[in-house]
N, C-alpha and C positions, 0 to 999 in steps of 0.2 A: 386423599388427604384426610376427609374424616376416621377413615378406618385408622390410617395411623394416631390422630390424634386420638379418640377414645382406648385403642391402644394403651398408649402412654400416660392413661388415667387408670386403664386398670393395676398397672404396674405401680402407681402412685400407692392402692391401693382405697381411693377413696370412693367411695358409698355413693355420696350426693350428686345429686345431677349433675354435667357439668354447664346445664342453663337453667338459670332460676331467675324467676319474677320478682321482682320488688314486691311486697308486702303489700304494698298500697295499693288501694282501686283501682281497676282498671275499666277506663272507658270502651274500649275498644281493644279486642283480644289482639295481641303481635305489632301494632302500633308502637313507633321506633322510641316514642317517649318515655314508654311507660317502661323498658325492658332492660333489665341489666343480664350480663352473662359473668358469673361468678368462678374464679378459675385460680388455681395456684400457681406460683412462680414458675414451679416447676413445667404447669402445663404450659401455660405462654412460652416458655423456652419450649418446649416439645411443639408448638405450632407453627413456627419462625414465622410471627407476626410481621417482622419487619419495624419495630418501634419505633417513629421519629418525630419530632418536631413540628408544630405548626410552624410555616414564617411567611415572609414576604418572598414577593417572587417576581416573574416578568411570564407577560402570555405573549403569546406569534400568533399571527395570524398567517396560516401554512397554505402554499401552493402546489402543488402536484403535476408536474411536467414528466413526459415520457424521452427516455434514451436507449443507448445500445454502448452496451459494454468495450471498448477497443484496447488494443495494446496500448501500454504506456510510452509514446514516443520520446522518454527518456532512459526504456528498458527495452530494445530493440536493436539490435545492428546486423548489418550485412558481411560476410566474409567474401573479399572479392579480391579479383587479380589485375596488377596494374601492368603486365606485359602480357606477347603471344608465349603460349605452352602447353601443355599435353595434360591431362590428366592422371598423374599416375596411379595414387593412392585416394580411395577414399577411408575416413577412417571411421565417420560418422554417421548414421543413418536416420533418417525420420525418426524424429521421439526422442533421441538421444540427450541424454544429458550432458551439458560440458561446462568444463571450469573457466575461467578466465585465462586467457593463455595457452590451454591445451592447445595440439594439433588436430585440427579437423579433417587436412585433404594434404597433399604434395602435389606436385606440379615440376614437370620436368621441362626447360625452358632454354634453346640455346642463348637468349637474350642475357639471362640470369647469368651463363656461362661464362660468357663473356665480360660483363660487370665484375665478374667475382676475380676474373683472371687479372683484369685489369688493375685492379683493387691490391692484389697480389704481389703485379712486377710492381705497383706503384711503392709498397711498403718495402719492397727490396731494395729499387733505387733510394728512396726516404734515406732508410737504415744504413747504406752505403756513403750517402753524401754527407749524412751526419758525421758519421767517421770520421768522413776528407776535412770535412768541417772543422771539428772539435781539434783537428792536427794541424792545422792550418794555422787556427788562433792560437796554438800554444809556440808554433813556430814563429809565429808574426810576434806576441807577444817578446819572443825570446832574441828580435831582429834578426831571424836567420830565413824570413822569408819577407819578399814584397810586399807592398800594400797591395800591389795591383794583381798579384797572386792571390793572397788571402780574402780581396772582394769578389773574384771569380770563384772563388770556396765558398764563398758568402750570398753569391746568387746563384749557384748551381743547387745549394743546398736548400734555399728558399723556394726556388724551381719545384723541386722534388718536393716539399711538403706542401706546396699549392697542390701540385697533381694528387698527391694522396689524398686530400681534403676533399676535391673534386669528386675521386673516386669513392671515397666513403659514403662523399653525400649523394651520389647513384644509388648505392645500396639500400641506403636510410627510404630512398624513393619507390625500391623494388620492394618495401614493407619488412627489411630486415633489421631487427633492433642490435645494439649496443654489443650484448654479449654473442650473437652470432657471425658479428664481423670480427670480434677481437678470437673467435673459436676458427675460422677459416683454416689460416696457416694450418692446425693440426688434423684437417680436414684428408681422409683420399680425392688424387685429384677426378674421380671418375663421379664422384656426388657432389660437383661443383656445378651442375646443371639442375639439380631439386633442389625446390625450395618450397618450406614446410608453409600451408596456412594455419595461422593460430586466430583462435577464438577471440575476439575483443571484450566481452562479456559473459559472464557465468547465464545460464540460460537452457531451454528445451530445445534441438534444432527442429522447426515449424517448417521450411521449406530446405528441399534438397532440387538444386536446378540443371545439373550435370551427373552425366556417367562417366564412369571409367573410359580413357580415351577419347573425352570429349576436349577438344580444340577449345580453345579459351582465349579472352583476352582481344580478338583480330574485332576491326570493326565490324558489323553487321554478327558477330557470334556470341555466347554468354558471355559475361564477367563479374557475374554473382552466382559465386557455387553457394552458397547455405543461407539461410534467415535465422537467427537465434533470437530467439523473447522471452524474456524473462517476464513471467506472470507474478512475480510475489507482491507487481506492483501494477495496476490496469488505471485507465481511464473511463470512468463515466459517459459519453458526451450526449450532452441533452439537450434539447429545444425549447430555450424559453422567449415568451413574446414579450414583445415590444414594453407593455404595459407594466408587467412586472418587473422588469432588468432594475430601476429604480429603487427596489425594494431588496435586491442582493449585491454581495460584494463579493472579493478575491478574499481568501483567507478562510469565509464564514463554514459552520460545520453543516453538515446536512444529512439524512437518510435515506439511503437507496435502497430497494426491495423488489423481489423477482417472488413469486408463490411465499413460500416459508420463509424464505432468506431473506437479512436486512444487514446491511452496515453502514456506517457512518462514512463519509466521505468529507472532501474537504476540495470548497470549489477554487481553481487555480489559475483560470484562463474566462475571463468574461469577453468574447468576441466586439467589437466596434463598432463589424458590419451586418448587417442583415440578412438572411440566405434570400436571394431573389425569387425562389418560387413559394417556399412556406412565409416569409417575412419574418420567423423568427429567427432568434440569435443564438449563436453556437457559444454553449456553457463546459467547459471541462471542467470536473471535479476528478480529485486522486484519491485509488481508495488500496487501502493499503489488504494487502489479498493475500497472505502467508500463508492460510488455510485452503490456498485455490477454491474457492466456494464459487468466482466468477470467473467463467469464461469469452473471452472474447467472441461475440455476434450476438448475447443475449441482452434480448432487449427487459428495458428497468423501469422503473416509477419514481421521480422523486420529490422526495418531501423537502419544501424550502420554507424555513422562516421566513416572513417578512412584517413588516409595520410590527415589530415588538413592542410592548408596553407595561411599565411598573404595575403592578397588583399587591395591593395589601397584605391576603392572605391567600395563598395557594395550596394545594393539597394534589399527590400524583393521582391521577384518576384510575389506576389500580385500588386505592382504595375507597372507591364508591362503588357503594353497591342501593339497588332500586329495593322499595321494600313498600307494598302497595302506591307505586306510583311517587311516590318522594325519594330525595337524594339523603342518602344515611351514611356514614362513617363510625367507624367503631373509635372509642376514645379510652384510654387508658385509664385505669384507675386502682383504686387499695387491692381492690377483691379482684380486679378481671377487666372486662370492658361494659364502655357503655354504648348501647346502639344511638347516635346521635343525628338529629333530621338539621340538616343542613340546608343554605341556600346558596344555589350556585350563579356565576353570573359570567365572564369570556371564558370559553375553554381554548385550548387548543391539544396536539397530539400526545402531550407530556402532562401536562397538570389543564387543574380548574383553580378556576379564581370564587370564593368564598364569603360571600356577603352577610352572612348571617350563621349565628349557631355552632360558631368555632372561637375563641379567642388564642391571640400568639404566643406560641412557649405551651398550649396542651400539646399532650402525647398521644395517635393515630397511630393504628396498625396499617401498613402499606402495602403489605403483601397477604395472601392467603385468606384475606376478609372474608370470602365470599364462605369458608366455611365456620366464621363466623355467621355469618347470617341463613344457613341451614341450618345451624344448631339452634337459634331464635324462633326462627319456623316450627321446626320440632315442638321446641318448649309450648309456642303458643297453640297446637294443635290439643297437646297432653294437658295444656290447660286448662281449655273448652272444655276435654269428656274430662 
């Protein structure tokens, strides 16, 4: 950062240092009072100070509970078989990607077969008695048929559409939707024993629990061929004690972090009960994971607000920097900045609270300070010789 900012000073084209001393005595050489750092617009924009506002704020007082990353049990399903059947097709393998709806497996199934046949005569008789039906009432209408004719038209036909209804509603059981029972009819009768499984959720397939010709469905045998998890969404879950549970709530936002990596999270499930061996309480937060940064079993740190409280004047603590042993801020002004000795009073992991040597509404650089105050250093060194 310095090399670019002197950079963008030569380019300026300007001579003068770009830190200079106030004029005026100084007691003590680099002493945050006495030091102005003198700079043109232009270079402040070339340093992306970060310019902003003093104001009022709120501090937390932060706790730090450890977790393990898990699937989002709202972004998880199982593909499974609710009859006995064969395995015929698999389409999907470990790692695979799938869409919502795709077909993962087939399943060749005399049960299915049968459902489907039935399903079948049932919409044949349906469509037949309708017929009888619909001729029935324009005869009875026209008194060239009985009543006691046309009622037995009238429940032979209702017969028929209870059994079709019946029969549909097997299939809807057998996991076939809407538009695969009204596609039957135009079906070969020989692929009336396979039936396709589709994915419930778009997702990576995690587990694969069957092979090819594996028997499915029968008690004691599998009935989950695939696990699909969608990571773009995971859960946090963390252990927090007893003591602390009082100081967080559902909704509140938080930070979780593994080495480098950090993100916000947002806690959604504050447990009741207590775990019986650890005595702490099971915390889910959901953290939203588009960039897969987190994977499911790694364990996390997190940062929880609690006992928040208003602060007069706060400052992010990005922009403090130590300058023999005192708290200094850089403060905006006509020429550049001023090195400013501050006094600080609650911190916590986001800002300090500011008791002295600030007033609200100056302008503080928040970023990149720290090469403000090597360039101070510099000056007070070239001062001395």
């Amino acid at each position: 950062m310095i090399r670019i900012f002197l950079a963008a000073a030569l380019l300026l084209g300007t001579m003068q240092p770009l830190l200079a001393h106030d004029d005026k005595p100084a007691t003590k050489a680099g002493h945050p009072d006495e030091a102005a750092i003198k700079l043109s617009a232009q270079q402040v924009e070339a340093g992306r100070f970060a310019i902003a506002d003093v104001h009022a704020g709120t501090i937390a007082r932060n706790i730090t509970v450890p977790g393990t990353i898990v699937p989002s049990g709202d972004h998880i399903a199982r593909v499974a078989v609710r009859l006995l059947g064969t395995v015929a097709e698999l389409r999907k393998r470990l790692g695979d990607r799938v869409t919502a709806g795709e077909v993962v497996a087939v399943i060749e199934s005399r049960e299915v077969a049968d459902a489907k046949s039935e399903y079948l005569g049932a919409r044949l008789v349906f469509n037949l008695q309708q017929t009888l039906f619909n001729r029935s009432t324009t005869l009875w209408e026209g008194k060239v048929l009985s009543e006691n004719d046309f009622l037995r038209a009238r429940t032979s036909f209702e017969d028929a559409r209870i059994k079709l209804e019946l029969s549909r509603q097997k299939l809807f059981a057998l996991s076939l939707d809407a538009g695969q029972i009204e596609a039957l009819p135009q079906q070969p009768v020989e692929t009336l024993r396979r039936q396709e499984l589709r994915a419930p959720i778009a997702g990576r397939i995690s587990e694969r629990r069957v092979e090819l010709g594996s028997l499915v469905g029968r008690e004691g045998q599998e009935s989950e061929l695939f696990t699909i998890v969608d990571l773009g969404v995971v859960w946090a879950e963390l252990a927090v004690s007893p003591a602390d549970l009082a100081g967080i709530r559902e909704g509140q936002t938080i930070q979780i972090a593994s080495g480098a990596a950090t993100s916000p999270a947002t806690i959604s499930f504050i447990s009741p009960l207590l775990d019986k061996d650890t005595r702490s309480a099971r915390v889910i937060a959901t953290v939203d994971n588009a960039a897969q940064v987190w994977r499911p079993g790694a364990y996390v740190s997190a940062e929880i607000p609690v006992d928040q409280g208003a602060a007069g004047l706060v400052v992010p603590r990005a922009a403090l920097q130590t300058i023999e042993r005192e708290s200094v801020v850089f403060v905006r002004t006509l020429e550049g900045f001023e090195a400013r000795r501050v006094t600080l009073g609650r911190q916590d992991g986001r800002v300090a609270e500011v008791t002295a040597g600030l007033q609200r509404g100056e302008r503080i650089a928040t970023a990149n300070s720290f090469v403000l105050k090597a360039d101070l250093g510099k000056a007070a060194v070239e001062h001395q010789h």
